[in-house]
N, C-alpha and C positions, 0 to 999 in steps of 0.2 A: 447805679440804682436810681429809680424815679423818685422825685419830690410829692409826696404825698400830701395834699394840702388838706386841714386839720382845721375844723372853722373855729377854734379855741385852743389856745396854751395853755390851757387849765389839764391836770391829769387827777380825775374825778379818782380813779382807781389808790391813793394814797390815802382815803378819807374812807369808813364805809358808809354802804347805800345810802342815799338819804330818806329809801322809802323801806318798806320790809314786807313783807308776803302778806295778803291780807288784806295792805292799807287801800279804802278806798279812794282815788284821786279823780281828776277831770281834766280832760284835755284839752290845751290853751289854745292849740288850731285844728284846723281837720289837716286830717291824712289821707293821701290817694296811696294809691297802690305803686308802686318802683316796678315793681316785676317780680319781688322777692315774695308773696303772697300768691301761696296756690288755690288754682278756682274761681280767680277774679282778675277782671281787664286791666291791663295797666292804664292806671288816673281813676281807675273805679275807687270811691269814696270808701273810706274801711272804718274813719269813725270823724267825727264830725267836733269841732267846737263847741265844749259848754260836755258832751257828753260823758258819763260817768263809768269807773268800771274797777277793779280790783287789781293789785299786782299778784302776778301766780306765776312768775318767774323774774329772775336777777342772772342776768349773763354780762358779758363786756362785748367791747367792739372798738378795735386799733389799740389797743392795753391802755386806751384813756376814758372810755366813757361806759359806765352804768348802762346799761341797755334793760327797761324793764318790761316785763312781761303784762301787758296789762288786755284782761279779759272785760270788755264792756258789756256790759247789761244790755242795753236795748238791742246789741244786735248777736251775742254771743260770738264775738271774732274775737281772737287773741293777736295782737297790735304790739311790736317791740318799739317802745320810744325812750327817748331822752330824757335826762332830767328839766333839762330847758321847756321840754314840749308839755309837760306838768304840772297842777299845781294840786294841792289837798283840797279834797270835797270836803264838805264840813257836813257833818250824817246832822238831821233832824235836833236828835237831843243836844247837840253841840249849838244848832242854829238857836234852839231856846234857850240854854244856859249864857247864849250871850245878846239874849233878850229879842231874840229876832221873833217871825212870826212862822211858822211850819205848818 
């Protein structure tokens, strides 16, 4: 059997999601396209650093990682990432109540 290399020995799958349907988040880098996105070139941009979108699916991938479904706004594509590749967008009323400017 082949050696499957695994870029972490973490097994997210013991813990649940750390995001939940709904949550809105932002994505820490851009993504191009693998091949695995139909209707677009492979290395075509699918969402970009800094850009924002919703989870609207929770699937796995190798029985170790969270794969989430996340539909972003500005471009309407649904994009399956990592936990690593995400972090929590902070909506408007969150940015005020922790004093920021909106």
């Amino acid at each position: 059997m082949a050696n499957i290399s695994r870029d972490s020995d973490v097994v997210e799958l013991n813990d649940p999601p750390v995001y939940d349907y709904g949550d809105r988040v932002r994505a820490k880098r851009t993504v191009r396209n693998d091949g695995t996105y139909a209707g677009k070139e492979i290395g075509e941009i699918l969402c970009k650093k800094g850009d924002e979108g919703y989870v609207v699916s929770i699937g796995t991938f190798l029985q170790q990682f969270y794969i989430y479904g996340i539909e972003f706004v500005s471009t309407g594509y649904r994009v399956g990432m990592k936990r690593k590749e995400l972090e929590p967008a902070q909506s408007d009323a969150d940015s005020l109540a922790a004093g920021g400017n909106a």
